[in-house]
N, CA, C and O of each residue as an XYZ file, in Angstrom:
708
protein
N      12.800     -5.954     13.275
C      11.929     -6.695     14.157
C      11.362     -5.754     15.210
O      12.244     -5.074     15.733
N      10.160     -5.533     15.654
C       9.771     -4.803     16.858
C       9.583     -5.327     18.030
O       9.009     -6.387     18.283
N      10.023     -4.654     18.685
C      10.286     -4.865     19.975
C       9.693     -4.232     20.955
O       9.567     -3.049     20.642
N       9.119     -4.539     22.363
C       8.235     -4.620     22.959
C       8.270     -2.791     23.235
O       7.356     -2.116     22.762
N       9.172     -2.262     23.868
C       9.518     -1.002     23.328
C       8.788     -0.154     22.009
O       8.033      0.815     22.084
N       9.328     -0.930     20.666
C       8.889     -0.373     19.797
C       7.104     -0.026     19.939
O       6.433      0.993     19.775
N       6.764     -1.546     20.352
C       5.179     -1.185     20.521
C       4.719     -0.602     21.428
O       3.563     -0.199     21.299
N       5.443     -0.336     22.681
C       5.295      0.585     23.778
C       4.685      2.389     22.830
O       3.657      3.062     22.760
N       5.965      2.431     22.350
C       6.006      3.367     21.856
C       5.174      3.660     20.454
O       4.728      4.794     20.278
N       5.017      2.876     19.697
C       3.706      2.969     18.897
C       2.603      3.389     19.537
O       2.343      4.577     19.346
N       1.820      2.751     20.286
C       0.873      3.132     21.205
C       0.329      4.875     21.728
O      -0.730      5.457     21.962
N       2.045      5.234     21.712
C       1.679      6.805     21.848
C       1.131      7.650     20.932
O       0.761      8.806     21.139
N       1.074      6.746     19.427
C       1.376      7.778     18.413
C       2.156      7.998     17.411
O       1.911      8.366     16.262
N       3.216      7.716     17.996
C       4.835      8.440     17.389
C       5.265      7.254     17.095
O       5.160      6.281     17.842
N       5.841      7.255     15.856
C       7.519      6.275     15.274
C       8.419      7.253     14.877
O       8.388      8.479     14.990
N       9.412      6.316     14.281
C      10.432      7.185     14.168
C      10.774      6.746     12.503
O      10.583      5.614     12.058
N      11.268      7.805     11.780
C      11.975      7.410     10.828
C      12.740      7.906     10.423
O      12.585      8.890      9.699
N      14.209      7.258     10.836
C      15.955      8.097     10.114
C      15.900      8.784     11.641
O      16.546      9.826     11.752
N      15.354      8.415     12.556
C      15.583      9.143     14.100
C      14.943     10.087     14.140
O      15.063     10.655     15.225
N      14.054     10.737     13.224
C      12.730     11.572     13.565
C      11.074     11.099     13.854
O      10.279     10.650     13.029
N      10.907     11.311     15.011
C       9.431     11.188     15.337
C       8.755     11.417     14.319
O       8.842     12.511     13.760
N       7.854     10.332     13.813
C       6.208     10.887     13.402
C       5.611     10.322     14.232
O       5.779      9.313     14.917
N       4.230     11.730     14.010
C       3.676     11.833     14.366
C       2.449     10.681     13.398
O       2.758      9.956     12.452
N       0.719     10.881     14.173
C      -0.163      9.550     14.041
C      -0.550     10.544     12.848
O      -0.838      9.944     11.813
N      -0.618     11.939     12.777
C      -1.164     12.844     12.116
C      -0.689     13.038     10.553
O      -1.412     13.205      9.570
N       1.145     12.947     10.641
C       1.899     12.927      9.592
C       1.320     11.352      9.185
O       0.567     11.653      8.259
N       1.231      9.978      9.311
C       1.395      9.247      9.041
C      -0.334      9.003      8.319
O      -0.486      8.568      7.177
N      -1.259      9.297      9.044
C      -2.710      9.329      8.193
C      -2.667      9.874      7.340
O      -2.962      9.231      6.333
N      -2.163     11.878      7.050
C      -1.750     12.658      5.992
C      -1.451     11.713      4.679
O      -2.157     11.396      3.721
N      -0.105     11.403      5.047
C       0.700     10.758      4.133
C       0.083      9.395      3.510
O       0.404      9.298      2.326
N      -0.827      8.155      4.035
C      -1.628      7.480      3.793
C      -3.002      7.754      3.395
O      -3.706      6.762      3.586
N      -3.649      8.769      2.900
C      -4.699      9.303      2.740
C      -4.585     10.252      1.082
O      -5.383     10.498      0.177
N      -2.951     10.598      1.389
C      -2.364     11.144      0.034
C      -2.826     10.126     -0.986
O      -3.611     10.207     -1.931
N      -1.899      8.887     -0.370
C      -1.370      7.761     -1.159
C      -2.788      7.286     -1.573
O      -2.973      7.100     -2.775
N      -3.922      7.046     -0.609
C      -4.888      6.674     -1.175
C      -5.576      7.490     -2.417
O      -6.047      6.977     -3.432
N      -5.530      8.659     -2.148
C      -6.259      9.977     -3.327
C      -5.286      9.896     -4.355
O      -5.746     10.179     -5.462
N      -4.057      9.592     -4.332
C      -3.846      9.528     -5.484
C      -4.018      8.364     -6.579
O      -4.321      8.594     -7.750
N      -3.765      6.966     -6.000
C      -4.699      5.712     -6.641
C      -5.935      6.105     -7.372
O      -6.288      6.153     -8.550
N      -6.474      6.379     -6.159
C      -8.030      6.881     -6.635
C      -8.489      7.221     -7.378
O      -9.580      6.944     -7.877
N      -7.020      8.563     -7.836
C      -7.608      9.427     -9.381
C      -6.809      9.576    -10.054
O      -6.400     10.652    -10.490
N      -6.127      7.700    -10.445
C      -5.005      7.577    -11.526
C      -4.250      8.761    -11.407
O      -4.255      9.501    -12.391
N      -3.672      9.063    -10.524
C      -2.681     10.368    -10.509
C      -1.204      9.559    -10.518
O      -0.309      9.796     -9.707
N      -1.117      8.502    -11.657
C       0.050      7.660    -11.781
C       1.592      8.460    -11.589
O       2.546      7.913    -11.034
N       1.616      9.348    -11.952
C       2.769     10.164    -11.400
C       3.199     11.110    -10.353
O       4.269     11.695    -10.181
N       2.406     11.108     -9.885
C       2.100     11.732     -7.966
C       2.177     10.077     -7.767
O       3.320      9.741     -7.457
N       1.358      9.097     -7.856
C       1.290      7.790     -6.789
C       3.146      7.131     -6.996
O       3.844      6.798     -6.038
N       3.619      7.086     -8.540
C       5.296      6.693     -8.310
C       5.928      7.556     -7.548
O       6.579      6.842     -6.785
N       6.161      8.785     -7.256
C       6.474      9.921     -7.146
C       7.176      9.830     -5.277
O       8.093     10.352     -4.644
N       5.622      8.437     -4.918
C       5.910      8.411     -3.124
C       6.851      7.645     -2.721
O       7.448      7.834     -1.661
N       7.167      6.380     -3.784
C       7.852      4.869     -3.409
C       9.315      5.509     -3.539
O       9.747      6.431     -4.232
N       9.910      4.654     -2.597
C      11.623      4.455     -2.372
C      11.880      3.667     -3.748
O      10.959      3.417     -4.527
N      13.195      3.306     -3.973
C      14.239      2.947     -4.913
C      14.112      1.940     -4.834
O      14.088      1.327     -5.902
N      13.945      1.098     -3.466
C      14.206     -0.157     -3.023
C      12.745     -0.670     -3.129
O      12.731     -1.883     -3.338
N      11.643     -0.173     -3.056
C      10.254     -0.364     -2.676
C      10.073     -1.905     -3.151
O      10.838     -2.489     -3.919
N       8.914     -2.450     -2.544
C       8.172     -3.279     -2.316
C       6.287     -3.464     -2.142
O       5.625     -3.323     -1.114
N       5.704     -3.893     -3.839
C       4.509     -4.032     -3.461
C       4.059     -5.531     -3.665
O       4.314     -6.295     -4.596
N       3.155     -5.770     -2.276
C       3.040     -7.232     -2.399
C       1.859     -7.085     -2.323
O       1.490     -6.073     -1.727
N       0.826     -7.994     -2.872
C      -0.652     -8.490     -2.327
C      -0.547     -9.781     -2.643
O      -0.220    -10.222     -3.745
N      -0.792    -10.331     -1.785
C      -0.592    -12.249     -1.421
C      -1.615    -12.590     -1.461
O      -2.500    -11.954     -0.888
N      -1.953    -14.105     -2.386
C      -2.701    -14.878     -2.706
C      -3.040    -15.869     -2.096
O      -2.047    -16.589     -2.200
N      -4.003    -16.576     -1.343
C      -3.682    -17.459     -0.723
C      -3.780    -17.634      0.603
O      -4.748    -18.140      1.171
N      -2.700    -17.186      1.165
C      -2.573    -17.081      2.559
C      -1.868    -15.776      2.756
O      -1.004    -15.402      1.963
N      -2.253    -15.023      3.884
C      -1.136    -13.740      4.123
C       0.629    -13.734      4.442
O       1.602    -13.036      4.158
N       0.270    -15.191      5.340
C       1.541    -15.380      5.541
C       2.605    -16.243      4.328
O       3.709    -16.724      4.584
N       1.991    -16.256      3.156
C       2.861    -16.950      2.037
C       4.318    -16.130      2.023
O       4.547    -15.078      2.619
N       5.286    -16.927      1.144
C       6.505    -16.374      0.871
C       6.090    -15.933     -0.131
O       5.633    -16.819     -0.853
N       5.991    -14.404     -0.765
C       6.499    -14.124     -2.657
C       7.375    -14.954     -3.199
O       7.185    -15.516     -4.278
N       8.399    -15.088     -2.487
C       9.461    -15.555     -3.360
C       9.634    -17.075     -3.745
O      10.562    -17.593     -4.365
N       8.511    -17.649     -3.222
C       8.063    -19.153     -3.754
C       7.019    -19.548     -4.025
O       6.783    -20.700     -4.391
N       6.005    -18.427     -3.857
C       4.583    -19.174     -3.908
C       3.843    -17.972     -4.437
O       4.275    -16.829     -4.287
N       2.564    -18.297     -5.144
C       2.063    -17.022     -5.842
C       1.689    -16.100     -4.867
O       1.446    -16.262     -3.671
N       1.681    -14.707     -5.854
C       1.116    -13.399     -4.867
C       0.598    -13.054     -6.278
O       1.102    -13.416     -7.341
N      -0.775    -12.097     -6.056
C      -1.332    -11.627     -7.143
C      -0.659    -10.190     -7.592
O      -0.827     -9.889     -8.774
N       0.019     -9.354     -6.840
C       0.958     -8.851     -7.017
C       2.497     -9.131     -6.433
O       2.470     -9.464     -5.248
N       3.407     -9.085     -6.830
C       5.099     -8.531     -5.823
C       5.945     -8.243     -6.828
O       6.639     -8.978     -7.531
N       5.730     -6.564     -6.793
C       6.115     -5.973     -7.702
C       7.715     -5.566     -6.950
O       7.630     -5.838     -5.752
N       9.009     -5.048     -7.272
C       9.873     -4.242     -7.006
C       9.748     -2.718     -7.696
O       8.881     -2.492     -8.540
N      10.426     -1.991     -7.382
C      10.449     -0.666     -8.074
C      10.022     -0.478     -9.481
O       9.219      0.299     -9.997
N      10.862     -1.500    -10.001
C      10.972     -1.689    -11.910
C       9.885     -1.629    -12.278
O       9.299     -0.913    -13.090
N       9.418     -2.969    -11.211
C       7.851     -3.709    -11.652
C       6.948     -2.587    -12.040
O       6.433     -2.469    -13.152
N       6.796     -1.766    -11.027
C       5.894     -0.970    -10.015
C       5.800      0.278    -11.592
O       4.821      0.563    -12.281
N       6.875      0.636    -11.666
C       7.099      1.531    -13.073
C       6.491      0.796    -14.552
O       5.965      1.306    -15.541
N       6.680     -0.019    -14.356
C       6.545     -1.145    -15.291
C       4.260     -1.395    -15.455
O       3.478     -1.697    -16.356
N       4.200     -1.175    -14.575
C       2.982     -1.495    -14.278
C       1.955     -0.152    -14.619
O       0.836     -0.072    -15.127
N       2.663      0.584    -14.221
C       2.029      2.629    -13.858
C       2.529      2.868    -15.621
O       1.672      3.460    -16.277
N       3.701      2.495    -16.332
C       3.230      2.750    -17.632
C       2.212      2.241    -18.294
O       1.673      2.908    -19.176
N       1.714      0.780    -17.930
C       0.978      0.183    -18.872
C      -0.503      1.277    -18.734
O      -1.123      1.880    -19.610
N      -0.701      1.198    -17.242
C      -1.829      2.228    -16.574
C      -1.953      3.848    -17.506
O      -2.933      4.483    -17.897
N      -0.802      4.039    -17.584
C      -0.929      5.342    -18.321
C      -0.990      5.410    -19.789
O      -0.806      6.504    -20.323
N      -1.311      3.997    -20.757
C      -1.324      4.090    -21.466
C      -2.898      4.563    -21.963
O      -3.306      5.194    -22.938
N      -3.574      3.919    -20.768
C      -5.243      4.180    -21.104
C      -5.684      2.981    -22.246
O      -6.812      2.955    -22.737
N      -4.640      2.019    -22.580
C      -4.851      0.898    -23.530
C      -5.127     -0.702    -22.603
O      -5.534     -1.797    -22.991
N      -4.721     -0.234    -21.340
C      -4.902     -1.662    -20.640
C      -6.388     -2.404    -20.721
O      -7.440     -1.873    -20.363
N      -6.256     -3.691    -21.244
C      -7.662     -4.435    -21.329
C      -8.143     -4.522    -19.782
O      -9.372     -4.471    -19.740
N      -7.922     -4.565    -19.303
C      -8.532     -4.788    -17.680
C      -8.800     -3.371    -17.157
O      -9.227     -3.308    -16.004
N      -8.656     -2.469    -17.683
C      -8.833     -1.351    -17.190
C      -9.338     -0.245    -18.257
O      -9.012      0.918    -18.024
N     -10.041     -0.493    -19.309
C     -10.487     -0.523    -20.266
C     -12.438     -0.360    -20.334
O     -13.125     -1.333    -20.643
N     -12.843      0.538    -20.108
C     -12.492      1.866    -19.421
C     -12.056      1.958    -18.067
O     -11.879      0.844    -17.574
N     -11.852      2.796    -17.394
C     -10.805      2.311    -15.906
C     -12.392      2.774    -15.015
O     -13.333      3.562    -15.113
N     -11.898      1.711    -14.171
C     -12.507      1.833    -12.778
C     -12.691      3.038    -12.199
O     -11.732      3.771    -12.441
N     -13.832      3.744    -11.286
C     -13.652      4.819    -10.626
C     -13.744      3.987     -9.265
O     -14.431      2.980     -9.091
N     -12.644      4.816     -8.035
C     -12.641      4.195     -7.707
C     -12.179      5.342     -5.966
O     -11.584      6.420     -5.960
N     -12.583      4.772     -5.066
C     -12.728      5.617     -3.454
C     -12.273      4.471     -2.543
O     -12.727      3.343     -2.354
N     -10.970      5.298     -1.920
C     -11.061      4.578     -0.892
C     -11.146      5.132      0.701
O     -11.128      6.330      0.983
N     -11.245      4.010      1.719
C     -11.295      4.598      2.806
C     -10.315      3.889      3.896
O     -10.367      2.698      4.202
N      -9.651      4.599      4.282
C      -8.925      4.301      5.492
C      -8.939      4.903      7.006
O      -9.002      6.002      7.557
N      -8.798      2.846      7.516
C      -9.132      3.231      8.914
C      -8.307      3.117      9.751
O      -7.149      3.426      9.470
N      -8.597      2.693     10.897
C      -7.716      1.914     12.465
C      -5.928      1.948     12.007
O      -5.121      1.028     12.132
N      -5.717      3.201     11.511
C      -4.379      3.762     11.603
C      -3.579      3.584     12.705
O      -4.009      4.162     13.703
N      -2.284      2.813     12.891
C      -1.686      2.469     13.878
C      -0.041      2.230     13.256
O       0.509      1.695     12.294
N       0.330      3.041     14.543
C       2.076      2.600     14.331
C       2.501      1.932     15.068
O       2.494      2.187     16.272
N       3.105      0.649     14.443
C       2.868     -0.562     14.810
C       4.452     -0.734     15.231
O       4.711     -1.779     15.828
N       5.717      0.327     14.946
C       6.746      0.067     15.351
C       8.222      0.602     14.316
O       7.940      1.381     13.405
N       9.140      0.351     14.406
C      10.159     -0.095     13.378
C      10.639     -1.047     12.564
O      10.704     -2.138     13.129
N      10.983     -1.043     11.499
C      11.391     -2.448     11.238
C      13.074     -2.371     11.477
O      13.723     -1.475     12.018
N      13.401     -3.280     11.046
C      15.163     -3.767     11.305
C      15.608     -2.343     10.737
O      16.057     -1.508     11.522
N      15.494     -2.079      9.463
C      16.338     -1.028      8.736
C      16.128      0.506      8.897
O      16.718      1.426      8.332
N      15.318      0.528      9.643
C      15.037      1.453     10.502
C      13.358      2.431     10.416
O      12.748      3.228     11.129
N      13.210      1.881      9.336
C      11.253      2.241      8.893
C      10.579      2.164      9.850
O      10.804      1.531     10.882
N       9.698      2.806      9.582
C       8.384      3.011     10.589
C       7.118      2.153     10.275
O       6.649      2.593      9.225
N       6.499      1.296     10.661
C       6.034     -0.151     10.540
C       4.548      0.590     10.786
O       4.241      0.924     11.931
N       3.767      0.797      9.817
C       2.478      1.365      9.925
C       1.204     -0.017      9.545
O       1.579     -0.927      8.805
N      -0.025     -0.039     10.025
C      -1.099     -0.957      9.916
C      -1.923      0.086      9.616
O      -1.887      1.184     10.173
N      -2.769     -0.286      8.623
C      -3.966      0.455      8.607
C      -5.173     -0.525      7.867
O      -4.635     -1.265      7.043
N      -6.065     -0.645      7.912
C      -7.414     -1.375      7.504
C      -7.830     -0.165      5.865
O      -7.482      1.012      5.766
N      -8.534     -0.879      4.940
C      -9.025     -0.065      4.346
C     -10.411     -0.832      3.528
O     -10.652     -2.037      3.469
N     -11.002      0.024      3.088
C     -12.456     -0.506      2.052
C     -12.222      0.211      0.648
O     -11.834      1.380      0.647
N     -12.407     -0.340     -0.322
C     -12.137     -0.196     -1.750
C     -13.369     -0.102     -2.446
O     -13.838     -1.238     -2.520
N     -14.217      0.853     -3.069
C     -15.299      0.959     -3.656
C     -14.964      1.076     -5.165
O     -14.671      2.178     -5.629
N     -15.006     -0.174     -6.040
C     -14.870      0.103     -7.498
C     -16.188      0.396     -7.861
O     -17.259      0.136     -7.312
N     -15.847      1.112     -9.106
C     -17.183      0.753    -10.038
C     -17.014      0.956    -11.678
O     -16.920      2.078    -12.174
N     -16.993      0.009    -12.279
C     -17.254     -0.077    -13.867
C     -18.076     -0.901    -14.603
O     -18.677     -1.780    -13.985
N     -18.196     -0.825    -15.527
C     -19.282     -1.538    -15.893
C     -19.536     -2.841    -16.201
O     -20.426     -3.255    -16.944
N     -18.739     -3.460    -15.615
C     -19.392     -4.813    -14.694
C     -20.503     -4.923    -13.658
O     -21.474     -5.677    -13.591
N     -19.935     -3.650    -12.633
C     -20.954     -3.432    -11.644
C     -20.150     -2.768    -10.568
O     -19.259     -1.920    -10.592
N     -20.677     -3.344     -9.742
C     -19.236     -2.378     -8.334
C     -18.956     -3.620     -7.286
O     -19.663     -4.405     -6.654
N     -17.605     -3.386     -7.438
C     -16.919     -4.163     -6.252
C     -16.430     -3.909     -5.288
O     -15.503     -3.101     -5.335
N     -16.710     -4.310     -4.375
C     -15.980     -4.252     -2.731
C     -15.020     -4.758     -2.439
O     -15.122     -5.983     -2.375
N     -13.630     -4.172     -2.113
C     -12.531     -4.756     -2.183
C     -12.443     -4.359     -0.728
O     -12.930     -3.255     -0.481
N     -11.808     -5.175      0.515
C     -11.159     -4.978      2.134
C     -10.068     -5.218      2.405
O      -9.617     -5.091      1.267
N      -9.338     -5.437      2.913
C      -8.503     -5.441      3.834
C      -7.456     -4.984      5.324
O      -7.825     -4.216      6.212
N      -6.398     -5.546      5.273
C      -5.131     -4.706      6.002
C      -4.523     -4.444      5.117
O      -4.496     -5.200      4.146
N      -3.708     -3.087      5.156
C      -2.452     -2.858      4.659
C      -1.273     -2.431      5.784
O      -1.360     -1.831      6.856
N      -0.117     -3.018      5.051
C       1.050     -3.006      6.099
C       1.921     -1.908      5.570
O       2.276     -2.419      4.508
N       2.514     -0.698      5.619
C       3.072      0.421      5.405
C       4.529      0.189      5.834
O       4.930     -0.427      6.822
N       5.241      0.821      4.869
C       6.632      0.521      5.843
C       7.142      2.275      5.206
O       7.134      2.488      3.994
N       7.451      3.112      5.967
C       7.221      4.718      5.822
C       9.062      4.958      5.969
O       9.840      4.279      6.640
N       9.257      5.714      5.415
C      11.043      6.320      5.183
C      11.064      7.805      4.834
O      10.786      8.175      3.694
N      11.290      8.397      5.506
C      11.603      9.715      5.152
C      13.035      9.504      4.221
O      13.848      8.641      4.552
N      13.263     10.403      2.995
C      13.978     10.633      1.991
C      14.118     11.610      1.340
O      13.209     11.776      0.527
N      15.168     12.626      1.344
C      15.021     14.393      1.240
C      14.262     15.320      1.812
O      13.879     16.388      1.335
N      14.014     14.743      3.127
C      12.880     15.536      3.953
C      11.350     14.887      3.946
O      10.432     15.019      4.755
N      11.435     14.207      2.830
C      10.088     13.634      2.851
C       9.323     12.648      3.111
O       8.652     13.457      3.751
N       8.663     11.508      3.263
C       8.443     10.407      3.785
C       7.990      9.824      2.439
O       7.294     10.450      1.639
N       8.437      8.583      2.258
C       8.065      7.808      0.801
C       7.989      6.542      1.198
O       8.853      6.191      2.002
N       7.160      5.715      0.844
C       6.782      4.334      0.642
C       7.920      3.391      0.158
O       8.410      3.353     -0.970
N       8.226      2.669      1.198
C       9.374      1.589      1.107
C       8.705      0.393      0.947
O       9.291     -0.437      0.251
N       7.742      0.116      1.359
C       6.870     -1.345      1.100
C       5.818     -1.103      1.443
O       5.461     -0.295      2.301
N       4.967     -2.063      0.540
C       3.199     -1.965      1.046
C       2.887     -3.037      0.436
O       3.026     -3.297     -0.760
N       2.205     -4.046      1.765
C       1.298     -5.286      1.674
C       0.198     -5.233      1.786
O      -0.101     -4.817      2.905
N      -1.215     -5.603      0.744
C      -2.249     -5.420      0.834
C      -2.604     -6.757      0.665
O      -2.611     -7.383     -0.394
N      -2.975     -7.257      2.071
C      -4.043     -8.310      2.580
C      -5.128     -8.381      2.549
O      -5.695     -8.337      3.641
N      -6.031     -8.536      1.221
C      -7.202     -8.757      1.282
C      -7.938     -9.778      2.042
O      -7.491    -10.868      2.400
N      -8.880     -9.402      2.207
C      -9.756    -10.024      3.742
C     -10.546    -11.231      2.498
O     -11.463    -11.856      3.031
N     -10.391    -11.478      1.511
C     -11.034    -12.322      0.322
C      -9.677    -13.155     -0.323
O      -9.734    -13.876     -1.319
N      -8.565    -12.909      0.406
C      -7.527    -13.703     -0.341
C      -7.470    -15.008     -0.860
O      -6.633    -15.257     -1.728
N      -8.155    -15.782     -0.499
C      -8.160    -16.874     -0.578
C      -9.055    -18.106     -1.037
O      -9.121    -19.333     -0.966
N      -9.718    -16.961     -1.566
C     -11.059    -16.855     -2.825
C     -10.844    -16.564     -4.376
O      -9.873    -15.855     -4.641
N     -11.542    -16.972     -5.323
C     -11.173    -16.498     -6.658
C     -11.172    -15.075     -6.613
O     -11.958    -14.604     -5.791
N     -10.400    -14.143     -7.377
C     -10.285    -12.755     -7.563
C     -11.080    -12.281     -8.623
O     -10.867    -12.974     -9.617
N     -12.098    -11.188     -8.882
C     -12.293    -11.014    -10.338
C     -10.649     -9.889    -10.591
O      -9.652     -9.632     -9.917
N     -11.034     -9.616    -11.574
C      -9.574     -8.812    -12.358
C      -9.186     -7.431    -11.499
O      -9.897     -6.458    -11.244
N      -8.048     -7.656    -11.211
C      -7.365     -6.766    -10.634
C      -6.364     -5.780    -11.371
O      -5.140     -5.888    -11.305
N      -7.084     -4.751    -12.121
C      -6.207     -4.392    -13.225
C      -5.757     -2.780    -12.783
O      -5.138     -2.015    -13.523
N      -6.261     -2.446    -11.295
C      -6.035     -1.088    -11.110
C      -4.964     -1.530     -9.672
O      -4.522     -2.639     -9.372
N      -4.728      0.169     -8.788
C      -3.877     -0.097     -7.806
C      -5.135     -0.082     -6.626
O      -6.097      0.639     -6.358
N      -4.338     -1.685     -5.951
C      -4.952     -1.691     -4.512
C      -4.467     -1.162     -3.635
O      -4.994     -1.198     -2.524
């Protein structure tokens, strides 16, 4: 939970994760990775970032829905997440058939705090430029970051992508948001 503190201290810049400061600099780096690698199906660099425990959600509906009772167009766990990046690497997926090219951009980067288990609670906004031959789609939102350093390194423990269209029909979502 964050605490008024925590956001004190967001504000500067800095979170902490495992009791080391990051920095606003490490944390764009590291979110900018994550985006370039989506970007250019680099399916084994993009598993490569997530924790053991990880968490990907994109909620349907409403942002504030439960996964665990009500639909989400994704809420994947680790398995899932593997489960998903093989089908991707097969280059056979019908929804992705030929695959999307695809850019993204991220903005209004903010560390938003800790969570309970001790993660670093990141917000960032982003814009999604597909294009295949359907045509090109504009995908928006927030995404919610939850950042863990693990052998020195910082890896993706959860990520919620709140599309700013949630609550609208979707066309096919067959790549990573």
């Amino acid at each position: 939970m964050t605490t008024e503190a925590d956001v004190a201290h967001a504000a500067s810049g800095v979170g902490e994760v495992g009791g080391v400061a990051l920095t606003r600099g490490e944390v764009e780096e590291f979110l900018f990775l994550e985006a370039r690698l989506a970007d250019e199906s680099d399916y084994d660099g993009w598993e490569a970032l997530w924790t053991d425990d990880a968490i990907y959600w994109v909620p349907a509906g409403r942002a504030d829905s439960d996964p665990e009772s009500e639909v989400s167009v994704i809420f994947d766990n680790r398995s899932r997440i593997a489960t998903r990046l093989n089908q991707l690497r097969t280059g056979k997926r019908y929804a992705q058939s030929p695959a999307s090219n695809l850019r993204r951009l991220i903005s209004n980067v903010e560390i938003l705090g800790r969570a309970d288990n001790g993660d670093t609670e990141v917000g960032a906004n982003f814009m999604l430029l597909e294009s295949r031959a359907r045509g090109v789609q504009l995908w928006g939102g927030r995404t919610t970051y939850r950042l863990r350093r693990a052998d020195g390194e910082l890896r993706l423990a959860y990520k919620k992508v709140t599309l700013v269209n949630l609550d609208g029909p979707l066309p096919t979502l067959g790549f990573l948001i």
